[in-house]
matplotlib code that plots the C-alpha trace (Angstrom):
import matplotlib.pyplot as plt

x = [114.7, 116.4, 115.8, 114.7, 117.1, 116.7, 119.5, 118.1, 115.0, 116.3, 118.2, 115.0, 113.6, 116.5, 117.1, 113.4, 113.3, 111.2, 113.3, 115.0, 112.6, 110.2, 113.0, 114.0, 109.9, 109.7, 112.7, 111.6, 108.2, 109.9, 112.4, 108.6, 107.1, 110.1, 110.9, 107.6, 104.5, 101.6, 102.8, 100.6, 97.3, 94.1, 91.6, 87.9, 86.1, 82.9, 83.2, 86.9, 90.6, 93.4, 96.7, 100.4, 100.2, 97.2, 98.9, 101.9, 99.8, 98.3, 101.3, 103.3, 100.2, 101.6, 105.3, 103.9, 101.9, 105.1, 106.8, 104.3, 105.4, 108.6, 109.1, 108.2, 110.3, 113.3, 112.2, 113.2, 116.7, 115.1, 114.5, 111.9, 113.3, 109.9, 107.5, 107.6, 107.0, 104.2, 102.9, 102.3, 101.4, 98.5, 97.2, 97.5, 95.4, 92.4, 92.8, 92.6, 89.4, 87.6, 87.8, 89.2, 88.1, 91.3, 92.8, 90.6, 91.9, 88.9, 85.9, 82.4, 80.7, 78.5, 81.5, 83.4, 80.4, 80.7, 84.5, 83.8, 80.9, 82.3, 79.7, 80.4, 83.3, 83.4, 83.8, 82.2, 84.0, 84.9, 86.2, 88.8, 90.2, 90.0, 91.2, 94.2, 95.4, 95.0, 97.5, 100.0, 99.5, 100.7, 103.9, 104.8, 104.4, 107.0, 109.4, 108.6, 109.3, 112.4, 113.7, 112.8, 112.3, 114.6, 117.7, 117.8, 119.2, 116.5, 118.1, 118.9, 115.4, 113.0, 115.4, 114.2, 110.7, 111.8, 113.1, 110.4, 107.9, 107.1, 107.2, 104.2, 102.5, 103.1, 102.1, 99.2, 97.4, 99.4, 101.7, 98.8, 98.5, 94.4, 92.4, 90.6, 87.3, 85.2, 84.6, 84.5, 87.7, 89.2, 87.7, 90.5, 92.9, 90.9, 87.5, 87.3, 85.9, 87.1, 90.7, 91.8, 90.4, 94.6, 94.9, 92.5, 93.6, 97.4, 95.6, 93.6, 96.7, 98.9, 95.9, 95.6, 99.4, 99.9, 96.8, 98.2, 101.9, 101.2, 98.3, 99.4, 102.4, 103.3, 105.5, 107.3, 108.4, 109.0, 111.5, 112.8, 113.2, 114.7, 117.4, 118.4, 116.7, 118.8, 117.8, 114.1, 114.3, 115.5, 113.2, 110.7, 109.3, 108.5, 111.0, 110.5, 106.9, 107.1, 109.1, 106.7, 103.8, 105.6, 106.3, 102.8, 101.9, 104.6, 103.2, 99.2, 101.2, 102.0, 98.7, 97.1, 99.7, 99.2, 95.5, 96.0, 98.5, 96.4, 93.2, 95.1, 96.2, 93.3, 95.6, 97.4, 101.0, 102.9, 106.6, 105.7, 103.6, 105.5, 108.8, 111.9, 109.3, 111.2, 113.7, 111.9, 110.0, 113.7, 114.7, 111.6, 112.0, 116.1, 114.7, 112.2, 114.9, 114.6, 117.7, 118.3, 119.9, 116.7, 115.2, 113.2, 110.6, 108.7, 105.8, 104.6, 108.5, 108.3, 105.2, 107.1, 110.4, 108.2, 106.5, 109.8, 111.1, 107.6, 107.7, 111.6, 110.0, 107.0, 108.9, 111.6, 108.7, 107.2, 110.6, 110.9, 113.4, 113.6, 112.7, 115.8, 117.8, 114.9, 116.5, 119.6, 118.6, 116.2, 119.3, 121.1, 118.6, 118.5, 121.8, 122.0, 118.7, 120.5, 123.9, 122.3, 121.8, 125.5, 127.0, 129.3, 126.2, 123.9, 127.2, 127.5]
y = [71.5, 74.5, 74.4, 77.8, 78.5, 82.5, 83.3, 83.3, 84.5, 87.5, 87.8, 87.4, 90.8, 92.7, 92.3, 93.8, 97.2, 98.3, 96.8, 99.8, 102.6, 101.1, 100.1, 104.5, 105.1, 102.4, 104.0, 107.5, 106.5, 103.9, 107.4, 109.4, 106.9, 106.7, 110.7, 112.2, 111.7, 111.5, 111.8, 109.0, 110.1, 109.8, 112.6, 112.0, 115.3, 115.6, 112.8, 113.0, 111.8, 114.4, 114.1, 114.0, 110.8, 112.2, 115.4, 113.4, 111.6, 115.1, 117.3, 114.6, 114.2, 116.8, 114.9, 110.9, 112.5, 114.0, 110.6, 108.2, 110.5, 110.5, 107.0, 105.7, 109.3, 107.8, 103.9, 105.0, 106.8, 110.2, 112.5, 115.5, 118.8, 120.6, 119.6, 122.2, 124.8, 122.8, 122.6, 126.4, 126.7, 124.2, 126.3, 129.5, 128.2, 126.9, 130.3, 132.6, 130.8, 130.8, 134.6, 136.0, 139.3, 140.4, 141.3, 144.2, 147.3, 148.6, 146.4, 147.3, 147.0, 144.0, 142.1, 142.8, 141.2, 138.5, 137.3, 137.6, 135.2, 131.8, 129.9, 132.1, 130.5, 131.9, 128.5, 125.2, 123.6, 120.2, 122.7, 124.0, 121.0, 119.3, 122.3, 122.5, 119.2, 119.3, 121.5, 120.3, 117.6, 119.7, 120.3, 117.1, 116.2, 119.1, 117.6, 114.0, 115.4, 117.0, 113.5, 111.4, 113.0, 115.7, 113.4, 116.1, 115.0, 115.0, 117.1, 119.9, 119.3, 119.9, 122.4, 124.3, 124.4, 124.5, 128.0, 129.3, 127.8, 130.3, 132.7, 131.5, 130.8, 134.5, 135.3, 133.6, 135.5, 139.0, 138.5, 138.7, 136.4, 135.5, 134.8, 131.9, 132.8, 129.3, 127.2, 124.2, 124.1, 123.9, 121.4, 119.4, 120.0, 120.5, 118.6, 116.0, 112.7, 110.6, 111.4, 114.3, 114.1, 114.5, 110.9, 109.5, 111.0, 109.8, 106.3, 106.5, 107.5, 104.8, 102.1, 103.7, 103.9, 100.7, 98.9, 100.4, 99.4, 96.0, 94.7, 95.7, 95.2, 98.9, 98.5, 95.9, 98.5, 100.7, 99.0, 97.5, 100.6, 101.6, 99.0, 98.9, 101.4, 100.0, 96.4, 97.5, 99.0, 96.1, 94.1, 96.2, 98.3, 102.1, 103.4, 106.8, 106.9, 105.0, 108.0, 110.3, 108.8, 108.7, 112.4, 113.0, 111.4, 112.4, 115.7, 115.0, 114.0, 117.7, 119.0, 116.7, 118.2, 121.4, 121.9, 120.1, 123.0, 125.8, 124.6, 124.2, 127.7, 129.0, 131.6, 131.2, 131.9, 131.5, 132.1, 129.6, 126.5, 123.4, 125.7, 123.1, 119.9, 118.1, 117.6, 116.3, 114.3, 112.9, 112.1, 110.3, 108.3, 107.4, 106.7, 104.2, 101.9, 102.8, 103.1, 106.9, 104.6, 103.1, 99.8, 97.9, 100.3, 100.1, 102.7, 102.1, 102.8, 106.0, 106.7, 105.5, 107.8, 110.5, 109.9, 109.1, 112.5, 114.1, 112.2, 113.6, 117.1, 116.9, 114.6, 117.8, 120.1, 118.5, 118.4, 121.9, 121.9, 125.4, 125.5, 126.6, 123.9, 121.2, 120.9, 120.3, 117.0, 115.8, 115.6, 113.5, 111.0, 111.1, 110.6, 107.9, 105.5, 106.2, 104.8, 102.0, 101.4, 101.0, 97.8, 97.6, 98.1, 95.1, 92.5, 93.0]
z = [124.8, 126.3, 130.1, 131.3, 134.4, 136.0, 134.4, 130.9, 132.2, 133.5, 130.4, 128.4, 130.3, 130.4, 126.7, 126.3, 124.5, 127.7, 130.6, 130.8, 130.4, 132.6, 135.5, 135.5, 135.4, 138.5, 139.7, 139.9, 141.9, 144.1, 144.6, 145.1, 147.6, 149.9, 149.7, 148.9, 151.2, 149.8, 146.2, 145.1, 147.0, 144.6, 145.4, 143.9, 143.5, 141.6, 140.1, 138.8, 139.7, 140.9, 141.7, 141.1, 138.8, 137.0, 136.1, 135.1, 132.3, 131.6, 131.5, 129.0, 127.1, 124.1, 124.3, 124.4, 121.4, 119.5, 120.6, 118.7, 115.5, 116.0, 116.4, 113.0, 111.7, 113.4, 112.5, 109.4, 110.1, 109.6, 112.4, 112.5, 114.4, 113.0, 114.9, 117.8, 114.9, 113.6, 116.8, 117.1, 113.1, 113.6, 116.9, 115.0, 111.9, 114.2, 116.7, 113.9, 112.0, 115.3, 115.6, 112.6, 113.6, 115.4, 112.6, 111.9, 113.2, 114.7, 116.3, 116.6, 120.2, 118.6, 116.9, 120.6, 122.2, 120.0, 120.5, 124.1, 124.0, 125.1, 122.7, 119.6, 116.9, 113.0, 111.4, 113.2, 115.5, 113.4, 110.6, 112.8, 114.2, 110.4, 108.9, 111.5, 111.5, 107.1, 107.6, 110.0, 107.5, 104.7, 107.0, 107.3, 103.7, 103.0, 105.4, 103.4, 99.9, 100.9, 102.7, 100.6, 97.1, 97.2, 99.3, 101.8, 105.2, 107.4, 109.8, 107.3, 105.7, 109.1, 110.1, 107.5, 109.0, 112.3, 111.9, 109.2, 110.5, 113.9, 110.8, 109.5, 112.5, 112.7, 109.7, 110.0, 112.9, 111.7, 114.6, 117.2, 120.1, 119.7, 123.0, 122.3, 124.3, 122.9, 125.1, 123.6, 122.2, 125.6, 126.2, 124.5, 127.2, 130.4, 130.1, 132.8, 132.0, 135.2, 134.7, 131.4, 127.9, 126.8, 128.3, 126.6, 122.8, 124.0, 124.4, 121.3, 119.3, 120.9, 120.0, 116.4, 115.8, 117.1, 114.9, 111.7, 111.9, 113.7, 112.5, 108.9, 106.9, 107.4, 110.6, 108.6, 105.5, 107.8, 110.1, 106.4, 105.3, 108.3, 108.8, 105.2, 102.8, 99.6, 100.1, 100.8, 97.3, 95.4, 97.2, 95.9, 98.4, 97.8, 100.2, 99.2, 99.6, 103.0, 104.4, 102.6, 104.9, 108.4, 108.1, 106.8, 110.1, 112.3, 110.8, 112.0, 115.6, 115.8, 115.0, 117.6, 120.2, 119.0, 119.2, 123.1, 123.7, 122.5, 124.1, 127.6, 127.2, 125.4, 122.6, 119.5, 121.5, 118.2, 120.1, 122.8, 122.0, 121.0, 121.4, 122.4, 122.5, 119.4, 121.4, 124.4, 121.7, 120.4, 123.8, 124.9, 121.4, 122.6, 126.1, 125.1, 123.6, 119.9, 118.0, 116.2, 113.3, 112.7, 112.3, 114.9, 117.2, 120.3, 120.5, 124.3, 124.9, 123.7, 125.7, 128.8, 127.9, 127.7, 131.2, 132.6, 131.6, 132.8, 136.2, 136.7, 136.8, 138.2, 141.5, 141.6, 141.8, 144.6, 147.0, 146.4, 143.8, 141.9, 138.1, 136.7, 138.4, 137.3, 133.4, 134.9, 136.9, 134.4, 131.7, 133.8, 134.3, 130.8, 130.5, 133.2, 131.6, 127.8, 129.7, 130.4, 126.3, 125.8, 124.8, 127.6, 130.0, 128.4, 127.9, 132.0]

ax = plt.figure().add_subplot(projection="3d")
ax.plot(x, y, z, "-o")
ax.set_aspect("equal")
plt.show()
């Protein structure tokens, strides 16, 4: 029996896909609590939690969401550079069937009234978010038939999307940023239920994510597929229809994100929502400990990288830091936790 001396327990935990994105997440607050008063102070009002580490969880809520996606894309050795675009695509499909009437040239004074009137929406409310995330859906599918069917690299294959697909979110709404005036659709991103309704959809797609690829034999093709797609084929696996699903999902990831970004700015904003995310989304992915080759995955570690990265800003913000110098130090802690993955870092 192999006698458990600290060494090898310590080895144990810092061979753990999370060791090191949790150590730059405890990191970062240990850095907040010594530096930053009152960065961790809990306010109660009404009924409801504010403060920094609330809008943390809120602010990365879009990202941990884009993560979960991207993980199983990447699980696979595929990566998905589309899902900014999809993003904006799915927010401009449920803007436009709330109030389709802004793309009429000229309004009546009762339809005016009408798209004002924060209870009024064209099509129901569950029609919009099904009919949204159907179609981010549909985007990921095309990225999966390319991959997969079509041998496309993946990164040639969603950059394909990534560039048309602001297009057709403009094409969609004719070009036209649409106020969304209903209120219950922001809900999504700024209903209060103890702490924000985005935390609790991150949690429920973390759970949901994590039920479907560990309590089933998908996480296993997947990381098969992953590690060696040839041998998963001659073992008899559907490779090809594996990847087909994870983009398909990756793809619903994006529409989830998507509707949470619209509703927290309430308008279709076609140029701006989701734009440069897939790469936060990538880097949250790396930062979690999952390997861009593929093969074995960690879900909560992605959830953490993306906090990590959110935390980084949010912590700069609050000494003052200006914005256009915040990119700048969050990539090198990105680049100092994503050291810490190299082989010559782990042998010491």
């Amino acid at each position: 029996m192999k006698t458990m001396t600290p060494f090898n327990i310590w080895k144990n935990i810092s061979g753990s896909k999370l060791f090191f994105s949790f150590a730059a997440l405890v990191s970062i607050f240990l850095f907040d609590l010594i530096f930053i008063p009152n960065f961790f102070a809990i306010q109660l009002r009404d009924g409801n939690l504010y403060g920094n580490v609330i809008d943390i969880m809120r602010s990365a809520s879009t990202v941990c969401i884009l993560a979960i996606g991207m993980t199983l894309v990447i699980a696979t050795g595929g990566v998905d550079l589309s899902v900014g675009a999809v993003m904006a695509i799915s927010a401009s499909v449920a803007a436009l069937m709330m109030n389709p009437y802004v793309m009429a040239k000229t309004l009546s004074a009762e339809t005016q009234r009408l798209i004002n009137d924060p209870t009024f929406t064209f099509a129901p409310f569950g029609s919009v978010i099904i009919a949204a995330l159907v179609v981010a859906v549909i985007c990921g599918l095309w990225n999966g038939i390319l991959v997969a069917y079509f041998n496309i690299p993946a990164m040639v294959a969603t950059l394909i999307l990534m560039i048309s697909g602001r297009g057709i979110a403009q094409l969609i709404t004719n070009g036209i940023r649409i106020q969304i005036f209903y209120e219950p659709f922001s809900y999504i991103a700024n209903l209060w239920l103890i702490i924000p309704l985005p935390i609790y959809i991150v949690a429920f797609m973390l759970v949901l994510t994590w039920f479907l690829t560990r309590k089933t034999a998908m996480g296993m093709f997947i990381e098969s597929v992953g590690a060696n797609s040839r041998s998963s084929f001659y073992s008899g696996l559907d490779e090809k229809f594996i990847k087909l699903l994870v983009y398909a999902f990756c793809g619903f990831c994006a529409g989830v994100a998507g509707l949470i970004a619209s509703s927290n700015i309430k308008t279709s904003d076609a140029n701006n929502i989701g734009l440069l995310l897939e790469l936060d989304a990538i880097l949250a992915v790396v930062i979690g400990g999952n390997m861009m080759s593929g093969g074995r995955f960690t879900l909560l570690g992605s959830v953490i990288g993306a906090l990590v990265m959110q935390a980084t800003k949010i912590s700069m913000y609050n000494l003052g830091v200006p914005a256009n110098a915040v990119m700048a130090i969050q990539g090198a802690v990105v680049l100092f936790v994503i050291l810490f993955y190299s082989k010559q870092v782990r042998e010491f």
